[in-house]
N, C-alpha and C positions, 0 to 999 in steps of 0.2 A: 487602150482607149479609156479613160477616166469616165468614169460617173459622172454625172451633175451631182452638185450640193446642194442642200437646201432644205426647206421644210418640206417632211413627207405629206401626201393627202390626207382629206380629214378623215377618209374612210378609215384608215389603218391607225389613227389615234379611238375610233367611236370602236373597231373589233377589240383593239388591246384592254381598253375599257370596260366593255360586256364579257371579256376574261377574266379579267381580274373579278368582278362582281359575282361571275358563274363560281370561278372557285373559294370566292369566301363562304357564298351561302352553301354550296357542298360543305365545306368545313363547319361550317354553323349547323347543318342538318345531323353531321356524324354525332359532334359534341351534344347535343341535345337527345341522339340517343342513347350515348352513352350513359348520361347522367340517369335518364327515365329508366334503364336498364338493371340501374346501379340501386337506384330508390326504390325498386319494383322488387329484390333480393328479400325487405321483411315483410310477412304477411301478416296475417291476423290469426292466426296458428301461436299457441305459446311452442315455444324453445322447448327441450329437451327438457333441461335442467330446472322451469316452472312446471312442465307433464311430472318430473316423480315427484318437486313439493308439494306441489296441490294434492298431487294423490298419497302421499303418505303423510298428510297432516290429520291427524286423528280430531273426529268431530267433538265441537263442545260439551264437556258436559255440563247432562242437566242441573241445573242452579235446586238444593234442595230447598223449600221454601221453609221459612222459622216464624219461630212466633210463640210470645210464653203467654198462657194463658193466668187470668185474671180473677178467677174466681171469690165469691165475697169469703174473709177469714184467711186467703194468702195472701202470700207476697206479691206486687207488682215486682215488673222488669227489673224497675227503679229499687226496690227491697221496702218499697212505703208501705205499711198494713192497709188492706181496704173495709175493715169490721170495726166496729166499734163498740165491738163484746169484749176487747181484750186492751191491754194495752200498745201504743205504738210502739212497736221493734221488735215485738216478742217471736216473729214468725224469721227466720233464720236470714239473711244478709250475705250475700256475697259482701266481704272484704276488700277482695282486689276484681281486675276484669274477669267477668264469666264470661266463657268460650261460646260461641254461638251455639245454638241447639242445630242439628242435622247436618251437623259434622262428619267425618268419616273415622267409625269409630273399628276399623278392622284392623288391628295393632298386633306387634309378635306376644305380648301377654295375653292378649284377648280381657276378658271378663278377671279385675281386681280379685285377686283372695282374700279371706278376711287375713291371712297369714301377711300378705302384702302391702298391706294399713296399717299404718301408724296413728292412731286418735287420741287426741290431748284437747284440754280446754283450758280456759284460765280466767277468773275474773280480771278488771282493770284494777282493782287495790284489793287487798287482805279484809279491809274493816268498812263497816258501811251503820248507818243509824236508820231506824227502825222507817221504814216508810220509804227512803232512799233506792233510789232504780239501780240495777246491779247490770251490769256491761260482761259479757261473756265472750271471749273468743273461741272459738272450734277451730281445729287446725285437724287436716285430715293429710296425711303424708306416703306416697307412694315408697317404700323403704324397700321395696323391690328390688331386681339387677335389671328388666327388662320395663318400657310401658305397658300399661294396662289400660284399661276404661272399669268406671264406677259411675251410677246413676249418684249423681250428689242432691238430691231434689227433696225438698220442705219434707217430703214424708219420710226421707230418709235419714235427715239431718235432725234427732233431737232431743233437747240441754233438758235432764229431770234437777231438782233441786231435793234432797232430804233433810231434814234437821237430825244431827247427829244421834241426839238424844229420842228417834221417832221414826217418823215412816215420810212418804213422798208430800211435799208440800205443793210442788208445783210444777207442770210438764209443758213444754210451748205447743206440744202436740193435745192438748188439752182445747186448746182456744184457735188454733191453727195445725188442723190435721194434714195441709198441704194437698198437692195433686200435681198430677201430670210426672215431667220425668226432665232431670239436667243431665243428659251422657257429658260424661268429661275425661279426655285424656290426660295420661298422669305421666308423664315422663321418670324414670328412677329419678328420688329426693325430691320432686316439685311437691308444691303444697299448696293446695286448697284453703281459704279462710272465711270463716261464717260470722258474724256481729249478729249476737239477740240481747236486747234489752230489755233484764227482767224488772217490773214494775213493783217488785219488794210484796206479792200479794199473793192468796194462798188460789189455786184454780183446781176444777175437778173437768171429770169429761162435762164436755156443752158448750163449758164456761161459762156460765147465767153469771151477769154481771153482781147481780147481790150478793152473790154466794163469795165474792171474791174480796177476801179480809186481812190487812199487813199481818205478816208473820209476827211472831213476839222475838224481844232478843233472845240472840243463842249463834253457838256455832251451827252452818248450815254446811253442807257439802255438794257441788255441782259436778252431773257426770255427762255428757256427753257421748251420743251413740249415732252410731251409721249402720241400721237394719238392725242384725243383729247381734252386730258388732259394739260394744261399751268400751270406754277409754275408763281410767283410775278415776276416781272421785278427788275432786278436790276441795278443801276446806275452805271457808273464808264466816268474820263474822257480823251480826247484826247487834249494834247495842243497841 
């Protein structure tokens, strides 16, 4: 016996309908927690591998604070005289950059020997006229095999001048006794350089500016010292 044909009733279209609807939003429910499940995995916990950076990253070290003092009759930072008992330059000049002060001076040399210094000086020409400023280089040289550290600082660094024929005419530690302290590391062969500029005039301790009178012509000889350390004298003259 045959079926009827035809359209079914509208019950059986509104169940198939609340079917379809019930199993997509199950579907929509699952995938929603999956994802929340998925994204819920990192916490606020670091990882493994940030727990041993953090903890094996060694703390800052302290910043040592620097600072060169000023006092009247030495050198500023800058190498400018701040007295006005003596001549400008006369008080020792870094040449090239000087190394910060509170450095870290713990090196396999440790503490310079005199043995490990090399000191020379040199005027800027041979010949100069009577009254004429004379230009002095200091060269202090680590001739070592290992680095070392040496206080290079105004009280250590200084140019005597003699006249051949006599006794000391003029000391920059005379007019600029210096102070305080320059630690510097000296790598083997590096070299330290000092500019003083002698004002061609004779000084004693104090430096009382009267006292202080152009040398006469003659050969003079400059020598250059670090403590008590003296480098060769060298000649140059005054007409």
């Amino acid at each position: 016996m045959w079926e009827p044909e035809g359209p079914l009733p509208q019950q059986i279209y509104r169940r198939r309908r609340f079917a379809a609807v019930g199993v997509a939003l199950v579907v929509l429910i699952v995938v929603v927690i999956l994802v929340a499940v998925s994204c819920g995995g990192g916490s606020d916990e670091p990882s493994a591998a940030a727990v041993v950076k953090t903890s094996d990253s060694p703390e800052a070290p302290a910043t040592a604070e620097s600072g060169t003092a000023t006092p009247t009759g030495t050198a500023t930072s800058s190498g400018t005289a701040v007295s006005g008992t003596a001549a400008p330059g006369e008080a020792p000049q870094p040449a090239g950059a000087a190394q910060a002060e509170g450095q870290e001076t713990t090196v396999p040399g440790g503490q310079c020997a005199d043995s490990s210094i090399g000191l020379t000086v040199a005027p800027d020409k041979p010949n100069y006229t009577v009254g004429e400023s004379v230009t002095f280089i200091s060269t202090v040289t680590n001739i070592g095999s290992v680095p070392c550290v040496r206080d290079l600082s105004g009280p250590m660094i200084v140019n005597t001048v003699e006249a051949v024929d006599g006794g000391q005419v003029w000391s920059n530690a005379d007019c600029f006794p210096g102070t305080g302290s320059d630690i510097r590391t000296l790598e083997p062969g590096e070299q330290a350089q000092f500019k003083m500029v002698w004002a061609g005039t004779t000084s004693s301790q104090g430096c009382t500016p009267a006292d202080r009178k152009p040398v006469p012509p003659g050969v003079y000889a400059v020598t250059t010292h670090l403590g008590s350390l003296a480098g060769k004298p060298v000649p140059f003259n005054i007409h």
